[in-house]
C-alpha positions as CSV (number, residue, x, y, z in Angstrom):
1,X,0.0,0.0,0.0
2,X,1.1,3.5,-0.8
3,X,1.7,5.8,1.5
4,X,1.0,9.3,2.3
5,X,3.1,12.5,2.8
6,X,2.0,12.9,6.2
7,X,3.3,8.8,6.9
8,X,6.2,10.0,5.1
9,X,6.8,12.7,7.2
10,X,6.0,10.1,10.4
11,X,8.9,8.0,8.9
12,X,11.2,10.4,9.2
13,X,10.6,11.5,12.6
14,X,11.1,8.1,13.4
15,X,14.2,7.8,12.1
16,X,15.5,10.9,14.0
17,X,15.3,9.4,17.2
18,X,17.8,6.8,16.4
19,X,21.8,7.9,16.7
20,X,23.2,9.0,13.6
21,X,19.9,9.7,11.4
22,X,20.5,13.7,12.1
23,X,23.4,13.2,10.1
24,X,21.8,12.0,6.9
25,X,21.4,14.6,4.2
26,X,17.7,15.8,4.1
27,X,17.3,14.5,0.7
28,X,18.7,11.2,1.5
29,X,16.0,11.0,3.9
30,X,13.1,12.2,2.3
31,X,13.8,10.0,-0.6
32,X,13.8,6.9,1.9
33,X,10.9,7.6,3.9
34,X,8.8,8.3,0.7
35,X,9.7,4.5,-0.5
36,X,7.9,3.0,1.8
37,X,5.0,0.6,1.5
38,X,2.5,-0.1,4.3
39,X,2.0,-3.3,5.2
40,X,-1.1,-5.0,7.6
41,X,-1.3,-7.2,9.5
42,X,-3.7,-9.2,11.7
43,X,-2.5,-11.1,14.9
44,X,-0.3,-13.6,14.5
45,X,0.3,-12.8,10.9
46,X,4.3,-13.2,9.4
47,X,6.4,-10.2,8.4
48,X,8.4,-12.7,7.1
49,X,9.6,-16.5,7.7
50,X,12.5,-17.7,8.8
51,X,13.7,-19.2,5.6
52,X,12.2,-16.3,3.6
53,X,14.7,-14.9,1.1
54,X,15.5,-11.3,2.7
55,X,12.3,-8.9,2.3
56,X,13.8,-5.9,3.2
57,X,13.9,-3.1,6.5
58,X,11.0,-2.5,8.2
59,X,9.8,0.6,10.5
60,X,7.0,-0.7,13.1
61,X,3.8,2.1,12.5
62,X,1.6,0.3,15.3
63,X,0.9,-2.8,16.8
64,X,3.3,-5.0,18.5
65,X,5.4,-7.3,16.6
66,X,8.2,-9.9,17.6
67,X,11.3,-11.6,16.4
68,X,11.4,-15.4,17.4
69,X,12.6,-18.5,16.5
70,X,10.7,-21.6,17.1
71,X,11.7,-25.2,17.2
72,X,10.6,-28.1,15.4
73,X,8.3,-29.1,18.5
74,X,6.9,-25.8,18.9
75,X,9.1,-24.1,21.3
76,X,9.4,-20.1,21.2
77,X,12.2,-18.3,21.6
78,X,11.7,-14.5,21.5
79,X,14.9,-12.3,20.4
80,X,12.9,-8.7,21.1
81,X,9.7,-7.4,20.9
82,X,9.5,-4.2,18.4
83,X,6.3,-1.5,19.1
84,X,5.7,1.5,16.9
85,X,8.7,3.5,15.9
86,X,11.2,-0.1,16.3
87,X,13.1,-0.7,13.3
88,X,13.3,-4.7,12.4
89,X,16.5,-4.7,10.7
90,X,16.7,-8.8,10.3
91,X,15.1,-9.2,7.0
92,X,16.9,-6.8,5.6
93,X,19.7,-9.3,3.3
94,X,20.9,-9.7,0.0
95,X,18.0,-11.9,-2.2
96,X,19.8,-14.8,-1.7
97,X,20.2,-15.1,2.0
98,X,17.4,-16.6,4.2
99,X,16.4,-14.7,7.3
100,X,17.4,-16.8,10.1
101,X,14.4,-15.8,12.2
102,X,10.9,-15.4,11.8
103,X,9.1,-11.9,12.3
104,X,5.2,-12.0,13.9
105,X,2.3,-9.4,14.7
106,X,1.0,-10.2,18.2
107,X,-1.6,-7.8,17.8
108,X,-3.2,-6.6,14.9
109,X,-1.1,-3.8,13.3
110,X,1.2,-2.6,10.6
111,X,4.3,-1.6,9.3
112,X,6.0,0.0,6.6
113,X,8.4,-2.2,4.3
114,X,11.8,-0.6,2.3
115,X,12.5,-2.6,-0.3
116,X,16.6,-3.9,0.1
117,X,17.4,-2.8,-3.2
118,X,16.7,1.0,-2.6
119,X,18.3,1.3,0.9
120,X,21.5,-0.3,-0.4
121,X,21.3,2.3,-3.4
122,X,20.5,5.1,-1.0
123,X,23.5,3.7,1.5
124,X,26.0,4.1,-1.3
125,X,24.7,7.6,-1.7
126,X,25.0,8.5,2.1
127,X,27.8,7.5,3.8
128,X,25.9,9.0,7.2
129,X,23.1,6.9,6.5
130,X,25.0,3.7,6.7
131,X,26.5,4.3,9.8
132,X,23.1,5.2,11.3
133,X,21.8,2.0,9.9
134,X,25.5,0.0,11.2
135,X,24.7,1.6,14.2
136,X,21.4,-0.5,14.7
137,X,22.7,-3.3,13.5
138,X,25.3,-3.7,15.8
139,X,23.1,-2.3,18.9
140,X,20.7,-5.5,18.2
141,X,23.7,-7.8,17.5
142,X,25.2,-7.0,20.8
143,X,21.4,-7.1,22.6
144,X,21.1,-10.8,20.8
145,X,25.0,-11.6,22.2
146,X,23.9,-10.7,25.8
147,X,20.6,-12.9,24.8
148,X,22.9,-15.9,24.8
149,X,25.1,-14.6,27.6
150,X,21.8,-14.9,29.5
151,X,20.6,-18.2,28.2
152,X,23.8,-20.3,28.5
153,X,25.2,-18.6,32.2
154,X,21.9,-17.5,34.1
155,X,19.0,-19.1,35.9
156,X,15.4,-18.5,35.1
157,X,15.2,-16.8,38.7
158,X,18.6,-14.3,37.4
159,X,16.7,-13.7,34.0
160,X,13.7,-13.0,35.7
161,X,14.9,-10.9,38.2
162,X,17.1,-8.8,35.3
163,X,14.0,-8.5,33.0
164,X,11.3,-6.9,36.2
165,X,14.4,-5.0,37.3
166,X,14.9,-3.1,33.8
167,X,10.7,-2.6,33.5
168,X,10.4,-1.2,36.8
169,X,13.7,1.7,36.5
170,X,12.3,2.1,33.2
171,X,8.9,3.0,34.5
172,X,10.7,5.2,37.4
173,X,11.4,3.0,40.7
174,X,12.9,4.3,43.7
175,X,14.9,2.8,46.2
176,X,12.9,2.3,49.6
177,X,10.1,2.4,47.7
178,X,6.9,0.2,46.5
179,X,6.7,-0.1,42.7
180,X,4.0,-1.0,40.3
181,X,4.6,-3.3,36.9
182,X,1.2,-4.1,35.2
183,X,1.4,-7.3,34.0
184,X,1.3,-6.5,30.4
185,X,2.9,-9.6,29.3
186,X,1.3,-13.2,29.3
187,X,3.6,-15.4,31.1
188,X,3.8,-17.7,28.0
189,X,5.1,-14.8,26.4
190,X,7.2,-13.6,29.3
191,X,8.8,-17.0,29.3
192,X,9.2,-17.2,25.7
193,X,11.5,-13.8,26.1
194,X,13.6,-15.5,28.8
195,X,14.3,-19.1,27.1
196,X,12.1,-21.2,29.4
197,X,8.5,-22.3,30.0
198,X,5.7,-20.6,31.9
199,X,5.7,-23.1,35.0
200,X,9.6,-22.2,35.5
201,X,8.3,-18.5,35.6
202,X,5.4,-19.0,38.0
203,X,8.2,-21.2,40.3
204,X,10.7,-17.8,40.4
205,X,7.8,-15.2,40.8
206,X,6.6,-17.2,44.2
207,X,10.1,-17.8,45.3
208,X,10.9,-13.8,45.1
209,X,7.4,-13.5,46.9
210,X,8.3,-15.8,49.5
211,X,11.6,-13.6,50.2
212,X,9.4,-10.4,50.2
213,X,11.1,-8.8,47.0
214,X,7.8,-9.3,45.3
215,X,4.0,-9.2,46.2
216,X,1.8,-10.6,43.0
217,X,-1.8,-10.3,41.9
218,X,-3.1,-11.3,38.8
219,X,-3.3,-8.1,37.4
220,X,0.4,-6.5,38.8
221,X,3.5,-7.4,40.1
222,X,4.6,-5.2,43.0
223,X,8.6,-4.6,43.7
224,X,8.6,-4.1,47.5
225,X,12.3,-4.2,47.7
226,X,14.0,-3.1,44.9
227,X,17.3,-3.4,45.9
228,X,16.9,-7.2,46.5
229,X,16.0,-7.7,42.8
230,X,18.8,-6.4,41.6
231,X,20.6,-8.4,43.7
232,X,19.0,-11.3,42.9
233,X,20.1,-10.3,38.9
234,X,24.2,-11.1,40.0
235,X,23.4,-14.4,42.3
């Protein structure tokens, strides 16, 4: 689907919030953003397949989308989840390499869709443009490294704790102090993102509860000692 000038100029300010895109030459941009194709999708819809020959870059416009691989006997794994203004940088490949993960819509959404050809014609124009888009790359390279340092060195309880300890400073927690987290997540999909199964999840959750780092409903998770789960992040 064709887009609009006002998407076009949505693009754009998208693309200013990551490092490096103020560099790019106006032109460079405006040409990029106009390129785009919008793409829907309903729920649990593919952006692409693991397997697929490399679709191109895409910019997340609304919905939430994620970036899993998943096993032969139907086991998730969940590399990142991407909401609107996320860039999903692993289908962008030459034609003739396979993405090596697959790309979903977990609620009903879309995205726009730059075709590989133009952006590598556009990155030999702009040398700032392909260090912004380097940039990315190597940010989610070195988010999927610390993936595996998490799956291969950490308990479920150390993931756990890591993952409620980065929502809750995200959302503005205070040491000494009480914290909300809405639990926006299932916990098949919370336990998808940490490499392990929902029951391993329920397990840690009542064990931090029992120790009084935690008090859970099943609409929240309350920090009551946030200092403990960090601490419990480096057991």
């Amino acid at each position: 689907m064709a887009i609009e000038p006002a998407e076009a100029e949505e693009i754009r300010s998208h693309l200013l919030r990551y490092a490096g895109w103020d560099k790019v030459p106006e032109e460079v941009i405006k040409t990029f953003s106009e390129s785009a194709t919008r793409v829907e999708l309903k729920r649990k819809r593919p952006v692409f397949r693991r397997g697929d020959p490399g679709p191109g870059l895409f910019l997340v416009r609304s919905g939430e989308f994620k970036l899993s691989l998943i096993s032969s006997e139907g086991r998730e794994q969940i590399l990142y989840l991407a909401g609107a203004g996320k860039l999903i940088g692993e289908g962008f490949l030459p034609r003739e390499v396979q993405c090596a993960a697959s790309a979903f819509a977990m609620t009903d959404g879309d995205v726009w869709r730059f075709d590989t050809d133009l952006v590598i014609k556009l990155l030999s124009q702009s040398e700032a443009m392909a260090f912004a888009l380097m940039r990315h790359q190597a940010f989610r390279a070195n988010r999927l490294i610390d993936l595996i340092l998490d799956l291969s060195l950490r308990s479920v309880q150390r993931r756990l704790a890591s993952f409620l300890y980065t929502l809750a400073i995200r959302s503005g927690a205070e040491q000494g102090k009480a914290h909300v987290i809405p639990r926006a997540l299932d916990m098949n999909t919370v336990a998808a993102r940490l490499g392990t199964v929902r029951e391993e999840i329920s397990r840690a959750l009542n064990r931090m509860q029992r120790e009084g780092i935690l008090k859970l409903s099943r609409q929240e998770i309350v920090v009551m000692d946030l200092s403990a789960l960090e601490m419990v992040t480096y057991e």
